[in-house]
C-alpha positions as CSV (number, residue, x, y, z in Angstrom):
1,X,7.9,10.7,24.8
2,X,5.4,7.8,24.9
3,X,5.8,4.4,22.1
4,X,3.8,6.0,19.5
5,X,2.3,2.4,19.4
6,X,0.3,3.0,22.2
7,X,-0.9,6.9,21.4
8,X,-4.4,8.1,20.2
9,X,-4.5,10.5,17.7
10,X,-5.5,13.2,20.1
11,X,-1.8,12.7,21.6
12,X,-0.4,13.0,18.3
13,X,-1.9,15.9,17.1
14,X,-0.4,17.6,20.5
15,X,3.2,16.5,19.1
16,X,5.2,18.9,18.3
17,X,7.9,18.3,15.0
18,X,10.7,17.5,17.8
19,X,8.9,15.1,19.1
20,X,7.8,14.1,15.7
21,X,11.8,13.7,14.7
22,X,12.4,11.8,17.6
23,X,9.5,9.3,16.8
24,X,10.8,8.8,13.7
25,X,14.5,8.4,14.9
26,X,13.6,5.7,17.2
27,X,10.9,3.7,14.6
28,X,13.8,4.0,12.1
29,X,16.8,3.2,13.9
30,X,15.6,1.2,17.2
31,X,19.3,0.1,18.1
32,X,20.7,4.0,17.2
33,X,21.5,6.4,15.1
34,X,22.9,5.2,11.8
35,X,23.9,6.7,8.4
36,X,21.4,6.2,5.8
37,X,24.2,6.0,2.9
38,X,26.6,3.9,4.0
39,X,24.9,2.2,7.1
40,X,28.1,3.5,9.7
41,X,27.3,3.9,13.4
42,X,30.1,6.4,13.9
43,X,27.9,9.3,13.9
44,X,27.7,12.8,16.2
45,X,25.2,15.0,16.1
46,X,26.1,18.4,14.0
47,X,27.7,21.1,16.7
48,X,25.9,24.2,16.5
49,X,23.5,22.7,14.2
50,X,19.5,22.1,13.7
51,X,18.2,19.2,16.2
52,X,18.3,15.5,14.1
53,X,21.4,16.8,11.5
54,X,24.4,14.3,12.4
55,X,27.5,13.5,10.6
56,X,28.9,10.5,9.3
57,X,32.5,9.7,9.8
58,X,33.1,7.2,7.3
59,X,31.0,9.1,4.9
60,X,33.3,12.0,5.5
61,X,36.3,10.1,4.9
62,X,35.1,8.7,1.7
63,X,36.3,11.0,-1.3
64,X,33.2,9.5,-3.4
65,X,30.6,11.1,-1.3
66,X,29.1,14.1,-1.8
67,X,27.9,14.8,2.0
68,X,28.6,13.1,5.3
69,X,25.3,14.9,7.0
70,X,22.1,13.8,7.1
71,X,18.9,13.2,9.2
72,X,16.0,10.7,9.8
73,X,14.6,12.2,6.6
74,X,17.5,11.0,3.9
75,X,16.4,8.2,2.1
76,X,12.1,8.4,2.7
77,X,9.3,9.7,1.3
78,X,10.0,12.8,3.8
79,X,13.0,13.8,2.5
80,X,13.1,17.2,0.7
81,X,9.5,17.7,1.9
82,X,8.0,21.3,3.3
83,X,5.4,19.9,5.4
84,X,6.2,19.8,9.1
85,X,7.2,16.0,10.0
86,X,4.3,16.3,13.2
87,X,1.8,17.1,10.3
88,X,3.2,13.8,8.3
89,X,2.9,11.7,11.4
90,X,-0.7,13.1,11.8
91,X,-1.6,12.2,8.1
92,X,-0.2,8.7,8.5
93,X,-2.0,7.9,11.6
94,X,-5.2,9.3,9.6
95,X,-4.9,7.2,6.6
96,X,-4.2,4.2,8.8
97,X,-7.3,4.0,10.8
98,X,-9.5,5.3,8.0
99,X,-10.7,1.9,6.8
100,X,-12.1,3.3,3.7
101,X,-9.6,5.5,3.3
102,X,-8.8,9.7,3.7
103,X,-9.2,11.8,0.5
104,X,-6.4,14.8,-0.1
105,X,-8.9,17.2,0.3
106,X,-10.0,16.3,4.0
107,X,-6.2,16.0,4.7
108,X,-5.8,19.2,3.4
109,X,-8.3,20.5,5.8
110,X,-7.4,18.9,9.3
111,X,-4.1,19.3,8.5
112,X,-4.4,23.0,7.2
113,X,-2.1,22.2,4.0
114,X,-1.3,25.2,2.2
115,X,-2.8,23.9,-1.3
116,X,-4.6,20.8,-2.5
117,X,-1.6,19.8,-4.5
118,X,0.3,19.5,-1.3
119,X,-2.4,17.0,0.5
120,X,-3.0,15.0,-3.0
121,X,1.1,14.2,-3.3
122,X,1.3,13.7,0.5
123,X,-1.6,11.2,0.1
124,X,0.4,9.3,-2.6
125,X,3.8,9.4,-0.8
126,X,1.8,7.6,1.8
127,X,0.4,5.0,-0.3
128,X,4.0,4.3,-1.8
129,X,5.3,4.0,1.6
130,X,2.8,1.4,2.1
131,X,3.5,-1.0,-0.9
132,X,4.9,-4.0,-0.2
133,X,8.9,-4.7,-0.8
134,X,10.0,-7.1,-3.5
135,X,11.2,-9.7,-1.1
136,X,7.4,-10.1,0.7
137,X,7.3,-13.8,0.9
138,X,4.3,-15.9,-1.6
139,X,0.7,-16.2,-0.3
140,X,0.3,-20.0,1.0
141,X,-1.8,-21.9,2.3
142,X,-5.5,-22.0,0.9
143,X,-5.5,-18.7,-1.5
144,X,-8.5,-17.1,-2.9
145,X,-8.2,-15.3,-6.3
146,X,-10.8,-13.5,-7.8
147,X,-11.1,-10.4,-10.2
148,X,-13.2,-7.0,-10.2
149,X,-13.6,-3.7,-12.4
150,X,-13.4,-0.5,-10.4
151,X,-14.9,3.2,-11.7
152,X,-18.1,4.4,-12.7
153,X,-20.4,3.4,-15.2
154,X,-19.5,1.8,-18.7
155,X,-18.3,4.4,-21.0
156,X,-20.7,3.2,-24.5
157,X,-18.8,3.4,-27.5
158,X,-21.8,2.1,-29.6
159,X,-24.2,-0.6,-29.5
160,X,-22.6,-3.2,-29.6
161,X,-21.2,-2.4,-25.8
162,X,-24.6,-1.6,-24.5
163,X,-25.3,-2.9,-21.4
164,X,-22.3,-5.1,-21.0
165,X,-20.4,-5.1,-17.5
166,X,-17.6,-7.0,-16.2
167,X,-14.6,-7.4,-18.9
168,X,-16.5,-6.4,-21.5
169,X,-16.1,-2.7,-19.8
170,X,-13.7,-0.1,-19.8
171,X,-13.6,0.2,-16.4
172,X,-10.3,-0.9,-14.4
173,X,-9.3,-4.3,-13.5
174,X,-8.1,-5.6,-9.5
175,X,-6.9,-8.7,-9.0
176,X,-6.9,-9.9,-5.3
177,X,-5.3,-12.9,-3.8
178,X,-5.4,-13.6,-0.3
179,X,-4.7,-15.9,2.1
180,X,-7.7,-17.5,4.3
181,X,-7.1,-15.5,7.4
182,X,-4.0,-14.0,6.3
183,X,-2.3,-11.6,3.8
184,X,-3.2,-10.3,0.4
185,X,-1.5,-8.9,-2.7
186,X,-3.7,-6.9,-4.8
187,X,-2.8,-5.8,-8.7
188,X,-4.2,-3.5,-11.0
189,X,-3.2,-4.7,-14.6
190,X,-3.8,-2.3,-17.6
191,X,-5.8,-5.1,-19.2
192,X,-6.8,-8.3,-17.9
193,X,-6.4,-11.1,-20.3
194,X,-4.8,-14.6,-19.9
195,X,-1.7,-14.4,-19.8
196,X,-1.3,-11.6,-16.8
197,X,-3.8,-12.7,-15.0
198,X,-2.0,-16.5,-14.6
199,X,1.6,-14.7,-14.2
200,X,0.2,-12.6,-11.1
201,X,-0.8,-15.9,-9.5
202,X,2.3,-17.8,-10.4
203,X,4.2,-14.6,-9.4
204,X,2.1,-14.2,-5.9
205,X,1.3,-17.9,-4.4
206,X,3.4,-20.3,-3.3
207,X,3.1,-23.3,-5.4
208,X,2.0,-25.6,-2.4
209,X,-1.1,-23.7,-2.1
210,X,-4.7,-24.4,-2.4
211,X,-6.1,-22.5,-4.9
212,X,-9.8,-21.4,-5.3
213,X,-11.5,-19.0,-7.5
214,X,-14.7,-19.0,-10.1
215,X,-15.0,-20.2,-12.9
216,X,-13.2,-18.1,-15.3
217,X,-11.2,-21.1,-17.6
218,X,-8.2,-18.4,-17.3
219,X,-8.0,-20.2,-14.1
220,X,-7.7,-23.5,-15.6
221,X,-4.3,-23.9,-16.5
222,X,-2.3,-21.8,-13.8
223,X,-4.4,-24.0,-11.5
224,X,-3.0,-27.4,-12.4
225,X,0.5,-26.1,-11.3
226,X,-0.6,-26.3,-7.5
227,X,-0.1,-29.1,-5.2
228,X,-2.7,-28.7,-3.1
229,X,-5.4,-28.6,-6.1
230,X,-7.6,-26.5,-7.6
231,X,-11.6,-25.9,-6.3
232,X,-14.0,-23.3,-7.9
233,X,-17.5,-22.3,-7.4
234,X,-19.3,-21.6,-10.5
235,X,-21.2,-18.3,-10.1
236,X,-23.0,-17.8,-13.2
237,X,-25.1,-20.6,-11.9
238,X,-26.2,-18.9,-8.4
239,X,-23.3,-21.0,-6.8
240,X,-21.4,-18.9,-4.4
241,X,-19.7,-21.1,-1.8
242,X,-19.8,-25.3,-1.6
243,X,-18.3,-28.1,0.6
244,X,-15.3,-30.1,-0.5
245,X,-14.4,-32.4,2.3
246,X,-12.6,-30.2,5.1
247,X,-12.6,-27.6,3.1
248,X,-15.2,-24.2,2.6
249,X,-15.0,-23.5,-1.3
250,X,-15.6,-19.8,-2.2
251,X,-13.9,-16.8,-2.7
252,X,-16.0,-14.7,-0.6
253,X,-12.8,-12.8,1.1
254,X,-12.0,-11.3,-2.1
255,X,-15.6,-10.1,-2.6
256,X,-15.1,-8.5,1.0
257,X,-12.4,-6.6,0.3
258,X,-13.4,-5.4,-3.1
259,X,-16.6,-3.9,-1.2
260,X,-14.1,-1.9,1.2
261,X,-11.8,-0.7,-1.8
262,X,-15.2,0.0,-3.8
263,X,-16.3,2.0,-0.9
264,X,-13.3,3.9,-0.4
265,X,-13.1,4.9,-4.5
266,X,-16.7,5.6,-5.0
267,X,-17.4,7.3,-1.1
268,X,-14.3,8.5,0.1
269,X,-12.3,9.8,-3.3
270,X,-15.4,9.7,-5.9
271,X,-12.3,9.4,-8.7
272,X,-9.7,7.6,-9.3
273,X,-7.6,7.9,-12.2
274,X,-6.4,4.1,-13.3
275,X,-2.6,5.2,-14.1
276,X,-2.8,5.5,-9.8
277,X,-4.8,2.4,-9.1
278,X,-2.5,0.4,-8.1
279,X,-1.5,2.8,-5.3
280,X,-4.8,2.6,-3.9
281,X,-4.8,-1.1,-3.6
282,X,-1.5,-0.6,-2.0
283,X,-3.0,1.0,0.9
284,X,-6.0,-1.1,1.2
285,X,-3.6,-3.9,1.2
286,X,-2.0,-2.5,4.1
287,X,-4.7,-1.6,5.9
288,X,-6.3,-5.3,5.4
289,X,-2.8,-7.1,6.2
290,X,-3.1,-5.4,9.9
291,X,-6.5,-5.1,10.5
292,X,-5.9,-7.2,13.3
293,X,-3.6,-4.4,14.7
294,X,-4.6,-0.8,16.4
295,X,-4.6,2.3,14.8
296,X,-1.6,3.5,16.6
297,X,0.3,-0.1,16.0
298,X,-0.8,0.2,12.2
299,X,0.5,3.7,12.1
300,X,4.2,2.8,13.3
301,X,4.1,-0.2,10.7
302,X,3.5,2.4,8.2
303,X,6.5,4.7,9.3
304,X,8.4,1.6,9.0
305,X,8.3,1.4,5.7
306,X,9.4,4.8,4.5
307,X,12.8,4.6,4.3
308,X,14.1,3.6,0.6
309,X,11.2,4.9,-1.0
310,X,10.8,8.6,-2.7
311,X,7.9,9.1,-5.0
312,X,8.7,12.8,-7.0
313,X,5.4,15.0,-8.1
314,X,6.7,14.8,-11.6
315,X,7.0,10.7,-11.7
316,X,3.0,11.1,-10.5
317,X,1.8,13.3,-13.2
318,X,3.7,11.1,-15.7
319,X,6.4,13.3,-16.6
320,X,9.1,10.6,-15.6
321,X,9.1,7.3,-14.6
322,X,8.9,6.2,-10.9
């Protein structure tokens, strides 16, 4: 079978799950096959058994373990799944090259998923697979920060919220921070106040950074920790982007990526609730950290990520934590 980094999606819809499995196999373990639980290479493929089960040796020597069989689906967001794994390559590869996204009901449909529910979980699964891992190095260099609301229009409790936009809504809050021609790491706070908003910088940007955002005084203080200084454009006054030496003040890169996240929730899903957010600014993110990549390339980063990560139907509809 051909490197699925250089198939169209035409030649992946033809896939059939065997060749699906064996994608997987060789995006997951590139040097050969090796158990999930215990990370053993002493495996053999199951006698008599389905293609892709193989056991583990040292798992089955280990009184403490419950199994010593498994395939490439033990340990992802596949595993314990009903949808064929050709259909979950398929839906991978669509939400990869949709820039503004892929909403559960058009997966449902080209993937002919037997019920919405299906196609809405899959869609999150996805998204989880995508977030970025706890030890992602800080954003460096010069790092733009800004902050938008995302849903639809201000819900008016009484007067004295008429008209008001921005924090003053109830709307929900992004943070973006992103490198000047490099990554980002996008948040979605319950509120924004103070003190949040300066501990997802501090969290997010290396200290040596140059930091640049408006002129919200929040800013202020979280600035003065950086080395390479703090530069703002003030854009209650008009001013959207200035010279400072060498240097392009502005933090126009956020506002570009807020526009295709905006897109996406307003064109492609029309709703999102704001307990999932943060999972849709997990798959922009992706998408905008390999947007120099192709669709296929972008699709086998994706794959790459989904071992180590299971995201249950109950944890989603709040039920049990995640």
């Amino acid at each position: 079978m051909r490197d699925m980094d250089s198939m169209t999606f035409e030649q992946i819809r033809k896939m059939t799950d065997e060749d699906a499995r064996s994608a997987l196999e060789s995006i997951r373990w590139p040097s050969g096959v090796e158990c999930p639980r215990c990370g053993s290479r002493d495996v053999l493929s199951v006698a008599g058994g389905r293609a892709g089960l193989y056991r583990c040796h040292a798992c089955r020597k280990n009184p403490g373990q419950k199994s010593d069989q498994f395939s490439v689906t033990v340990g992802t967001i596949f595993e314990d799944s009903h949808i064929p794994l050709g259909k979950w390559v398929m839906a991978f590869h669509l939400v990869c090259s949709s820039k503004k996204g892929v909403s559960a009901l058009q997966l449902q449909r080209q993937l002919e998923l037997g019920s919405y529910r299906s196609a809405w979980h899959m869609a999150h699964r996805i998204r989880h697979a995508m977030k970025s891992g706890p030890g992602t190095p800080p954003l460096s260099g010069i790092v733009e920060v800004d902050e938008t609301y995302v849903g639809g229009k201000p819900r008016h409790k009484g007067k004295a919220s008429m008209g008001k936009v921005g924090r003053a809504t109830d709307m929900a809050p992004v943070v973006a921070m992103i490198e000047r021609d490099g990554r980002i790491k996008a948040v979605s706070p319950q509120k924004l106040g103070g003190g949040n908003l300066a501990q997802a910088v501090a969290e997010n940007i290396h200290k040596d950074s140059t930091l640049m955002t408006d002129e919200y005084n929040v800013y202020n203080q979280v600035g003065k920790t950086f080395k390479g200084g703090h530069h703002t454009v003030t854009h209650s006054k008009g001013q959207y982007a200035r010279r400072h030496k060498e240097m392009n003040v502005h933090v126009n890169t956020c506002e570009s990526w807020f526009a295709l996240l905006k897109r996406g929730v307003h064109g492609t899903f029309h709703h999102v609730e704001r307990q999932h957010l943060g999972r849709y600014c997990d798959e922009f993110e992706f998408r905008w950290d390999h947007r120099k990549t192709t669709d296929a390339e972008r699709t086998t980063a994706a794959l790459q990520k989904t071992p180590g990560k299971r995201l249950m139907y109950r944890g989603l509809v709040g039920k049990m934590s995640v």
